[in-house]
C-alpha positions in Angstrom: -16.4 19.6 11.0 -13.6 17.5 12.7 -16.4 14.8 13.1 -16.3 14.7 9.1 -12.7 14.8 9.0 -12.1 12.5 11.0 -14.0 9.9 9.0 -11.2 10.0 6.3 -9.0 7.8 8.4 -5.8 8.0 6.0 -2.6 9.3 7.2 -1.2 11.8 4.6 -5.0 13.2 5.0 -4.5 13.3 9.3 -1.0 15.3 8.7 -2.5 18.2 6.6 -3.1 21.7 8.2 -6.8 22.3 9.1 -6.8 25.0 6.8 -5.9 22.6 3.9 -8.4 20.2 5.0 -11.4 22.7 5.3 -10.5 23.7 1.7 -10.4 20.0 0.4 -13.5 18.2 2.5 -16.2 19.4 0.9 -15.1 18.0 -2.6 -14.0 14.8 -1.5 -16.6 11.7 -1.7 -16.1 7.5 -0.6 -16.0 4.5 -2.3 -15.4 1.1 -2.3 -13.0 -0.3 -4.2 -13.4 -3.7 -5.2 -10.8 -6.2 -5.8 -9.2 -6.5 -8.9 -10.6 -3.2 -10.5 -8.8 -1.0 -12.4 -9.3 2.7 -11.2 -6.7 4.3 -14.0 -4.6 2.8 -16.8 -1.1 3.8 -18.4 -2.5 6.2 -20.9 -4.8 8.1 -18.6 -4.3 11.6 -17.0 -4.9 11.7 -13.3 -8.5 13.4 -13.0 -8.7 11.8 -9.6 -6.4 10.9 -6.7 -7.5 8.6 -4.4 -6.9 8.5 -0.7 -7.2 4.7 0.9 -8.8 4.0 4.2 -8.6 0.3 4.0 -8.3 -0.6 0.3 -4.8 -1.2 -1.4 -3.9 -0.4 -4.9 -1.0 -1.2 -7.0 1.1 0.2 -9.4 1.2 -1.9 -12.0 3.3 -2.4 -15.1 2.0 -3.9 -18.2 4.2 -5.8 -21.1 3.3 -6.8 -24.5 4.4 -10.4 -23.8 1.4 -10.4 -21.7 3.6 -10.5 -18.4 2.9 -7.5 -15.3 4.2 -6.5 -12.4 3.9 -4.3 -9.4 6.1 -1.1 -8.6 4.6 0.5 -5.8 1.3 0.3 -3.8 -0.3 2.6 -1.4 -2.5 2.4 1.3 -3.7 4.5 4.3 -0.3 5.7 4.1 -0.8 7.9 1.0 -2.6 8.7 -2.3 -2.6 7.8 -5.6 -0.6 8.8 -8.9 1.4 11.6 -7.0 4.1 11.6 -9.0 1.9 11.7 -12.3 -0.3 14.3 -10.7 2.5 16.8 -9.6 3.6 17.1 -13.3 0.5 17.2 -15.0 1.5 13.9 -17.3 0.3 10.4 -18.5 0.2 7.7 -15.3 2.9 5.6 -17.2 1.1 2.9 -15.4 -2.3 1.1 -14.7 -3.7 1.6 -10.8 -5.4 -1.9 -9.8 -7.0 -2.6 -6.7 -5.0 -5.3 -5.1 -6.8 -5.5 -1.6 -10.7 -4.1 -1.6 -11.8 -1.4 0.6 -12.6 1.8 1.2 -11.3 4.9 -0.5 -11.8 8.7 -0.5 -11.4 10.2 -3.8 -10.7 14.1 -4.6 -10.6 15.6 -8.0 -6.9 16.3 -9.1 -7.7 19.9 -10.0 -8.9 21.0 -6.2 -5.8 19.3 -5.0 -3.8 21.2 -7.6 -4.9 24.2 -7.1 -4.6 24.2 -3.2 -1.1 22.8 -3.5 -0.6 25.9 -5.1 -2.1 28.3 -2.6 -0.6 26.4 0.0 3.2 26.1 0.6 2.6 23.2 3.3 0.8 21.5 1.4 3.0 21.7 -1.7 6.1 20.6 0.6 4.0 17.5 2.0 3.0 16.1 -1.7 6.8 16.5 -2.7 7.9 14.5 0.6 5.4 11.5 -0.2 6.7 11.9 -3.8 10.4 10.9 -2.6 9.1 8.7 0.0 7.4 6.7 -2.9 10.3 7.3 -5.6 12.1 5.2 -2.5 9.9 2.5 -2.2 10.6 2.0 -6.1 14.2 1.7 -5.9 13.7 -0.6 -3.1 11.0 -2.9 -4.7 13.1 -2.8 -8.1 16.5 -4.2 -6.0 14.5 -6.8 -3.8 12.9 -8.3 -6.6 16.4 -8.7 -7.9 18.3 -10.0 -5.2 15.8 -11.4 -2.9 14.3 -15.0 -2.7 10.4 -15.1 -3.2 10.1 -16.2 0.2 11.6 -13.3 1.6 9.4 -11.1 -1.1 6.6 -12.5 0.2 6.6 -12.6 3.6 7.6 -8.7 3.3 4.4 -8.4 0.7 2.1 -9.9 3.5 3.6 -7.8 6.3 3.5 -4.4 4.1 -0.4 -4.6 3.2 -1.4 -5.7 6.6 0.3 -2.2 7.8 -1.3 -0.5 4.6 -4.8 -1.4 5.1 -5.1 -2.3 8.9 -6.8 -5.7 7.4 -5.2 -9.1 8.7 -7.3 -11.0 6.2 -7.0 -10.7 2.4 -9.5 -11.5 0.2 -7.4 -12.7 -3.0 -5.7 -15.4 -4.1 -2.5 -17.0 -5.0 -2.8 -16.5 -8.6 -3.5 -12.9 -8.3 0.0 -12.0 -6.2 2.0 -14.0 -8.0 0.8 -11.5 -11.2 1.7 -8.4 -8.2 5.2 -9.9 -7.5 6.1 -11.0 -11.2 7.1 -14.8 -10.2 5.4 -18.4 -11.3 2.5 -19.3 -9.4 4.1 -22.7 -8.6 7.3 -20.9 -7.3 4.7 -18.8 -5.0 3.1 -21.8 -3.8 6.0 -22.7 -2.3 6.6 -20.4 -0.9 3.5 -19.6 0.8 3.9 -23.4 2.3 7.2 -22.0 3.8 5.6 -19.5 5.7 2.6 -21.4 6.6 4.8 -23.9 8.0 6.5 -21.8 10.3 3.1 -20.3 11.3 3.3 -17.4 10.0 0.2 -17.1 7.7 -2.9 -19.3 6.9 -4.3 -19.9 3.1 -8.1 -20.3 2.8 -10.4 -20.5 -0.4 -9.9 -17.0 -1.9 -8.7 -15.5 1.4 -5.0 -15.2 2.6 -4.4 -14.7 6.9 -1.4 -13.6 8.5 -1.4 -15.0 11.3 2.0 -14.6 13.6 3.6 -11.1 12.6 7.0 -11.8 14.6 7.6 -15.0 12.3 6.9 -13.2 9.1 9.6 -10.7 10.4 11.8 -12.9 10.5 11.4 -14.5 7.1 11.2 -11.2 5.2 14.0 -9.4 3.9 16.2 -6.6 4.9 13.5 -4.3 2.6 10.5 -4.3 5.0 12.6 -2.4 7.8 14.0 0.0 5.3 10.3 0.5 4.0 9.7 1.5 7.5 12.6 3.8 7.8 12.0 5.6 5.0 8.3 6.1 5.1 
């Protein structure tokens, strides 16, 4: 039985009691998530919360102008549509698979019901709730204050820690649509950092390459991210 736990390598997974996760394993299934799919949309009801193991998946907000961006993202760190789940409503947002992996998914109604049953379990959803509320408030300011250099180099950074991966299969177009900014203004960018050595850009494929110099080119929000999760 810990064999089969163990093979849900996700860290809000890891932290539950072992009477939590005995209740939950038997409902939960894989899959692999491919990039660029969208697992929910703004309308939906969560009927399924997903728990990455090496995938990473975006919040991301929709405009009638056409125009998108990403609020928060989760990755072996957490789950999906928490804050959604919790109170029973509509998403308010579309989940999209930014980086493509692996995922274990759970139905929302087993979760529901054992958060109910289970008083730790109820108190660790809420704490991931605030940690992600957090992360928000922080992506909302940096994308206000912060160059895209510095938004980028923290992007790069915060997916390699989310998804253990230190090569990306996507492409410039696609995070310029996650960060909100002109693909020309990314571009830039991305020379900036390649310049200093800090990442490598393929065909389709994006590398980080030297951690310490993306460190220092990202903003003020990557440490907080860490301090807060």
């Amino acid at each position: 039985m810990h064999q089969e736990s163990d093979r849900i390598q996700n860290w809000t997974w890891k932290a539950m009691s072992e009477p939590d996760k005995a209740a939950l394993r038997p409902h939960t299934y894989e899959r692999l998530l491919a990039q660029g799919d969208i697992l929910m949309r703004t309308d939906d009801h969560v009927d399924v919360v997903y728990f990455p193991i090496s995938a990473d998946l975006a919040s991301i907000v929709r405009l009638e102008d056409g125009s998108a961006g990403m609020v928060t993202t989760v990755g072996r760190e957490g789950l999906t549509g928490l804050a959604a789940f919790l109170a029973n409503e509509r998403l308010g947002w579309d989940i999209q698979v930014q980086i493509g992996g692996h995922a274990w998914g759970l139905p929302a109604d087993v979760l529901r019901h054992q958060a109910k049953v289970s008083p730790d379990l109820a108190e660790q959803l809420l704490q991931l709730t605030h940690t992600s509320q957090v992360q928000a408030a922080r992506t909302a300011i940096c994308n206000l204050r912060h160059s895209v250099k510095h938004r980028l180099a923290r992007w790069l950074l915060s997916t390699q820690d989310r998804t253990g991966q230190s090569q990306f299969r996507t492409t410039q177009e696609e995070v310029a649509l996650l960060l909100g900014v002109q693909r020309t203004t990314l571009n830039a960018a991305f020379q900036t950092l390649e310049s200093i050595g800090g990442v490598r850009i393929g065909r389709g494929n994006i590398r980080v390459v030297d951690r310490n110099a993306l460190r220092v080119a990202a903003c003020e929000c990557y440490c907080a991210r860490h301090v807060s999760a």
